[in-house]
FITORVEX-951614 format. One record per atom (N, C-alpha, C): atom name; x, y, z. Coordinates in steps of 0.02 Angstrom, whole numbers, plus 50000, padded with zeros to 5 digits. Layout:
N
dotor; u; v; w
CA; X; Y; Z
...
This chain:
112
dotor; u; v; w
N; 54760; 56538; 58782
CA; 54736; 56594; 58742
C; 54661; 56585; 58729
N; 54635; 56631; 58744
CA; 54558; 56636; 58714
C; 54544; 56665; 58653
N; 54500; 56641; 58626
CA; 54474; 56686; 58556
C; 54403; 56691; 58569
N; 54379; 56758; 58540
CA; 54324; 56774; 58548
C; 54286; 56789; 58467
N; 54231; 56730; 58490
CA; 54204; 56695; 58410
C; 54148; 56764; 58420
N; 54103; 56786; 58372
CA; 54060; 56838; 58370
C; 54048; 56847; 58300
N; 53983; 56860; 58276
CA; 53938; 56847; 58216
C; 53901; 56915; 58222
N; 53882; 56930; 58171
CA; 53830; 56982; 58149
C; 53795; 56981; 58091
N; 53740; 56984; 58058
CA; 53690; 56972; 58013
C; 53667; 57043; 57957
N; 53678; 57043; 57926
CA; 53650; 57095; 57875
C; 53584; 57056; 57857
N; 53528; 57092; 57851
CA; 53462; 57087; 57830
C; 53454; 57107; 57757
N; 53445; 57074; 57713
CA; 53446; 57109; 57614
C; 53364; 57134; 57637
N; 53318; 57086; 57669
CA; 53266; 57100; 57651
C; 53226; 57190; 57687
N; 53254; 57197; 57750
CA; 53252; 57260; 57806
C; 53283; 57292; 57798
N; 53370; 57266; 57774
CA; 53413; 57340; 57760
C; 53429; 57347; 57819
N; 53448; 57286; 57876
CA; 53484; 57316; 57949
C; 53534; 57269; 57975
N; 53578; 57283; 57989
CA; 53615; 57249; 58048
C; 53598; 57234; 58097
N; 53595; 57153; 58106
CA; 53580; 57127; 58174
C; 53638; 57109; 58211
N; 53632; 57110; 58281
CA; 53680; 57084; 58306
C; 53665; 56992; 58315
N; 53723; 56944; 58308
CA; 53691; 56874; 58307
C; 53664; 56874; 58346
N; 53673; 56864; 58414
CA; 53651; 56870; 58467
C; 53574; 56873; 58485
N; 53534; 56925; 58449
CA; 53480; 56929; 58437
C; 53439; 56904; 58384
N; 53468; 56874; 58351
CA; 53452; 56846; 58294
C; 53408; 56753; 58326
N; 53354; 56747; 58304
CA; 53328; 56688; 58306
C; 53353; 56631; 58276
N; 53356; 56573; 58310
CA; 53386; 56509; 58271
C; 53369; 56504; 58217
N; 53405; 56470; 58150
CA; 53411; 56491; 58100
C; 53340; 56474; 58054
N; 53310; 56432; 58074
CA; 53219; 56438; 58037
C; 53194; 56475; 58012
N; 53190; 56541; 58041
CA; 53144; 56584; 58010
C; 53205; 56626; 57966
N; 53258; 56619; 57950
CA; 53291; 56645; 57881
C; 53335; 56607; 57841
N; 53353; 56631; 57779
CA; 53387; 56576; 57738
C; 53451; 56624; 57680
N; 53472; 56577; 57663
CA; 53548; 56628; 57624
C; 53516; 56686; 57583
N; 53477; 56686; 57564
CA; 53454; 56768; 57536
C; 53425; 56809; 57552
N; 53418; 56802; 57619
CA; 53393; 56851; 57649
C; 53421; 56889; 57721
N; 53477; 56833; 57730
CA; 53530; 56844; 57785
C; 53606; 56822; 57762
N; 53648; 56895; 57760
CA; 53725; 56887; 57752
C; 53754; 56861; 57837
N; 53768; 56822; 57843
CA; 53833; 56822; 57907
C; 53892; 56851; 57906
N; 53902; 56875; 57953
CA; 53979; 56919; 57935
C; 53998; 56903; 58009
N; 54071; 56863; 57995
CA; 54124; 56860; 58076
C; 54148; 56905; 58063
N; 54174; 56912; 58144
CA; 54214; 56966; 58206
C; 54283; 56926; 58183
N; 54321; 56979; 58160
CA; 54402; 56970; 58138
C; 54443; 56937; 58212
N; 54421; 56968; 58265
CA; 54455; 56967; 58323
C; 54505; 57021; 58337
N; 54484; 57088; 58286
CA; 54530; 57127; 58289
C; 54485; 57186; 58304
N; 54508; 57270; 58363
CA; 54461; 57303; 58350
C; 54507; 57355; 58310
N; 54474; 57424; 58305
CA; 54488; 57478; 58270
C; 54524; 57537; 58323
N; 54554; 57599; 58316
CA; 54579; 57617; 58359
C; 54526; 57648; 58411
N; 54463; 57649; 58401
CA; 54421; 57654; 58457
C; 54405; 57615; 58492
N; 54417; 57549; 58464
CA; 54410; 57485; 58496
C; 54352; 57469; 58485
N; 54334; 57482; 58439
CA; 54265; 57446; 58395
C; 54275; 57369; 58356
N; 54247; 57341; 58374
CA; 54263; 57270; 58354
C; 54257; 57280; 58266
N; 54304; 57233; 58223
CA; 54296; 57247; 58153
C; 54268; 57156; 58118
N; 54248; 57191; 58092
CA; 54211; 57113; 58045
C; 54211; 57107; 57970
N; 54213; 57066; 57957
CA; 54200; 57053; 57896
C; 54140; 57098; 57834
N; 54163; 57113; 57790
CA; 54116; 57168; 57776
C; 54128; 57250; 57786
N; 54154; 57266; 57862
CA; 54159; 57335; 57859
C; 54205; 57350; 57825
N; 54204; 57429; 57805
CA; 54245; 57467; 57788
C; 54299; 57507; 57830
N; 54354; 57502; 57811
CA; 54412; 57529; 57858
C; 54452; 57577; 57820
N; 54454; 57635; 57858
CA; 54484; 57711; 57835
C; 54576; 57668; 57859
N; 54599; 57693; 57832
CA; 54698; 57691; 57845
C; 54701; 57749; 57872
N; 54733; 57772; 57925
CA; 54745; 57827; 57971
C; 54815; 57871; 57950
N; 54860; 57844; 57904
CA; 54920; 57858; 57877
C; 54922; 57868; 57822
N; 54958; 57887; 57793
CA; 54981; 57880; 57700
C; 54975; 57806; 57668
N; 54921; 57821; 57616
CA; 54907; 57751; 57601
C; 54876; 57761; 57515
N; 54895; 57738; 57475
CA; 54885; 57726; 57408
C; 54816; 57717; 57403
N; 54799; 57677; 57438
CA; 54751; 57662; 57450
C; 54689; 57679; 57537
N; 54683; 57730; 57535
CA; 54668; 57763; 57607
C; 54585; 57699; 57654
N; 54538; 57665; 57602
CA; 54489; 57659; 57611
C; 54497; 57585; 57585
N; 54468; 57524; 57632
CA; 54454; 57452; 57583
C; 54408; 57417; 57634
N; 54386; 57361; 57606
CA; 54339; 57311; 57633
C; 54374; 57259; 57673
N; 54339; 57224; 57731
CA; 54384; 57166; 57755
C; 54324; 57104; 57720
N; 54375; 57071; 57705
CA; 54346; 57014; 57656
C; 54390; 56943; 57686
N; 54349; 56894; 57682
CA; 54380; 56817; 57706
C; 54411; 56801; 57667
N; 54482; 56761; 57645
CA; 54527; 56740; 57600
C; 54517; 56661; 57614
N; 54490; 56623; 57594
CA; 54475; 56543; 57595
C; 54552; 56502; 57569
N; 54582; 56532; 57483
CA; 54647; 56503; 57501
C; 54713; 56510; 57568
N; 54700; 56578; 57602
CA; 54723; 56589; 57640
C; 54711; 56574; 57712
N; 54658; 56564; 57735
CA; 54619; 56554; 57787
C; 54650; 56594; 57820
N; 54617; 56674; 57805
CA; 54628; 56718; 57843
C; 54606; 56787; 57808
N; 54579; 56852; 57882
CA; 54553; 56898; 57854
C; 54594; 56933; 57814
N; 54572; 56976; 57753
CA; 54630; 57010; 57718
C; 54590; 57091; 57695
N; 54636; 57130; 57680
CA; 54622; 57214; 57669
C; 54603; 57195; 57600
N; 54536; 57203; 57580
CA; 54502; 57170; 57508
C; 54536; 57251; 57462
N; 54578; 57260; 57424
CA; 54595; 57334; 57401
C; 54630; 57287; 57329
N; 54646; 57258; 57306
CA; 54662; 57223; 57251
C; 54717; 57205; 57273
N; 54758; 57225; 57324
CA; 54829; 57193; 57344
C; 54814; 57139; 57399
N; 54772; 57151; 57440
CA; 54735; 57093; 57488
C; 54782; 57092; 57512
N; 54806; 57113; 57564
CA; 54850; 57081; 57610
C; 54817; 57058; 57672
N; 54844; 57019; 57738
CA; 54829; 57014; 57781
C; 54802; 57050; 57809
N; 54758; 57051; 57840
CA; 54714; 57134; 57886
C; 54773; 57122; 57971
N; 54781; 57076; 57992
CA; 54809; 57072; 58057
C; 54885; 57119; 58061
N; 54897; 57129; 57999
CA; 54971; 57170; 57996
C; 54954; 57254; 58007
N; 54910; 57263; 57991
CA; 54873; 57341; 58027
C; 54893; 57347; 58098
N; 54916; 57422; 58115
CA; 54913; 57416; 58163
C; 54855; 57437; 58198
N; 54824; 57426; 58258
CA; 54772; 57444; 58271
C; 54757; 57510; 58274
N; 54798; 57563; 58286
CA; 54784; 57637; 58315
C; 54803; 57674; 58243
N; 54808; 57640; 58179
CA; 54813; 57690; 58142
C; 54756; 57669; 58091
N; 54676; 57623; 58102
CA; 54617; 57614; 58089
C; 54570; 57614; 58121
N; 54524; 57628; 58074
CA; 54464; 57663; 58102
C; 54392; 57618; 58045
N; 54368; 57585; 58091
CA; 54294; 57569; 58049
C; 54275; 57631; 58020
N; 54221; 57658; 57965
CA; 54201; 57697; 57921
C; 54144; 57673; 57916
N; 54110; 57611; 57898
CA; 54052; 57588; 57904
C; 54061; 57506; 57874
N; 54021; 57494; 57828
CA; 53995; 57420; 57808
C; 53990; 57444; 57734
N; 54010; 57384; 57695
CA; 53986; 57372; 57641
C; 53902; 57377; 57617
N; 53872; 57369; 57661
CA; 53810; 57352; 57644
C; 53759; 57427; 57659
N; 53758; 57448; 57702
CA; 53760; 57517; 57708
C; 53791; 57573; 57681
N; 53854; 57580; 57664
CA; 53889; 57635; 57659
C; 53957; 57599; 57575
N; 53902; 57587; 57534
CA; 53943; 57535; 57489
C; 53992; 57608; 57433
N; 53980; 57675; 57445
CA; 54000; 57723; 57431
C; 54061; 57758; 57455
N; 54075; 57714; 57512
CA; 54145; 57749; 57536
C; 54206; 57694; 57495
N; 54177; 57650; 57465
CA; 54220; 57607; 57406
C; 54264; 57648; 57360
N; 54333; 57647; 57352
CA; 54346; 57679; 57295
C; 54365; 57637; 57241
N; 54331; 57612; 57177
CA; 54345; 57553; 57141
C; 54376; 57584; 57111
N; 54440; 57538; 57081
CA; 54496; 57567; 57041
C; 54501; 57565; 56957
């Protein structure tokens, strides 16, 4: 089995998403001025890769229609950040859809 490792960078100071990839070895930035955000290994039903950070619409009937994917450290594993946190891998793929990022689009949040 392969897994496919993949990183992306939020900028606090520019206000942009980098892809890692393009991102310079780590010297010229430091924890406040660069978020890291991993690739779940999961995509969306367009097949948009999802990461840590974005926002994901629920495609079905859902109490909760809109939440964040957030890292669970007691869990060691990604989870649907909505106050119930469950596993994100139990989604099925074709009934989500990325919406955007936390960091950009921190308005499609619905806090309860």
């Amino acid at each position: 089995m392969k897994r496919v490792i993949k990183f992306r960078a939020w900028a606090t100071d520019t206000k942009e998403m980098i892809p890692f990839d393009q991102m310079m070895i780590p010297e010229w930035f430091d924890d406040e001025t660069i978020i890291i955000q991993q690739f779940t290994g999961l995509l969306d039903k367009n097949g948009k890769d999802i990461y840590e950070g974005d926002i994901i619409r629920k495609m079905y009937g859902a109490s909760i229609p809109m939440f964040s994917v957030a890292w669970d450290d007691k869990r060691a594993m990604f989870i649907q950040n909505d106050g119930y946190n469950e596993p994100l891998h139990q989604l099925a793929p074709n009934s989500i859809e990325v919406a955007g990022d936390i960091y950009k689009n921190p308005d499609l949040i619905i806090t309860k």
